[in-house]
C-alpha positions as CSV (number, residue, x, y, z in Angstrom):
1,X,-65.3,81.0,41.0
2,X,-64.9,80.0,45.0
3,X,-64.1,83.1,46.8
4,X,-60.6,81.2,48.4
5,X,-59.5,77.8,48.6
6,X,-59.4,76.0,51.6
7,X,-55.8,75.0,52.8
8,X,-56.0,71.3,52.2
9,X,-57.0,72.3,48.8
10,X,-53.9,74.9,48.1
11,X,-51.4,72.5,49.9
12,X,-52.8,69.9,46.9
13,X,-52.4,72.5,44.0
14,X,-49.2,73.4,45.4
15,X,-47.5,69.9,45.3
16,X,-49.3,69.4,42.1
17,X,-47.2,72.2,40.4
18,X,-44.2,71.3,41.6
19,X,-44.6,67.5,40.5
20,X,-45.5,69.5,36.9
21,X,-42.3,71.8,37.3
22,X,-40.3,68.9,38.2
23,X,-41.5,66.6,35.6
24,X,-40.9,68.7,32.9
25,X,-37.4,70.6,34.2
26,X,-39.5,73.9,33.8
27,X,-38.0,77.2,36.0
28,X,-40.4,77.7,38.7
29,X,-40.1,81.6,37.6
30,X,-40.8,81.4,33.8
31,X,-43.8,82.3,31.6
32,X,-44.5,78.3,31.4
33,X,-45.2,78.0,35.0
34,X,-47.2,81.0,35.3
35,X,-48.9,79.6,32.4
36,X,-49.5,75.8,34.2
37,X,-50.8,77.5,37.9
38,X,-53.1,79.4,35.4
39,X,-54.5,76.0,34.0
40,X,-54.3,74.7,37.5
41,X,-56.5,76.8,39.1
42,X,-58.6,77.5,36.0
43,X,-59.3,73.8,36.3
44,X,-59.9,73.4,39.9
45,X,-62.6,76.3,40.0
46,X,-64.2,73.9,37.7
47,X,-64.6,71.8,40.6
48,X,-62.3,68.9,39.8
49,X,-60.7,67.7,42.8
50,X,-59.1,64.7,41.9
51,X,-55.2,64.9,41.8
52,X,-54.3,62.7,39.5
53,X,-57.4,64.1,37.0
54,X,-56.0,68.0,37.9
55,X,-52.3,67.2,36.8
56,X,-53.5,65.1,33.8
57,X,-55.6,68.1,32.1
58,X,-53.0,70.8,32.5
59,X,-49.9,68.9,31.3
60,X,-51.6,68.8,27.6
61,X,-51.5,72.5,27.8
62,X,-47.4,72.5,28.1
């Protein structure tokens, strides 16, 4: 697990959970969207970068 992320990287995640939010109309302050930063970053410490790949795996986990 990297010990931080680098700011390019957390600006990414960032709009990457709020396409997911948006996408799927889920409150930014609800159990689900803890739940989909949780996949989020528990798949980018696996060292996928790739946007489109990062969004992909964690909206199967909705």
């Amino acid at each position: 697990m990297p010990s931080h992320i680098p700011l390019q990287d957390a600006d990414m995640l960032s709009a990457i959970f709020e396409d997911l939010l948006q996408d799927h109309e889920i409150s930014r302050y609800s159990a689900v969207a803890d739940g989909i930063m949780t996949r989020l970053i528990f798949t980018y410490d696996l060292g996928i970068r790739d946007p489109k790949l990062l969004k992909r795996l964690t909206v199967p986990f909705l």
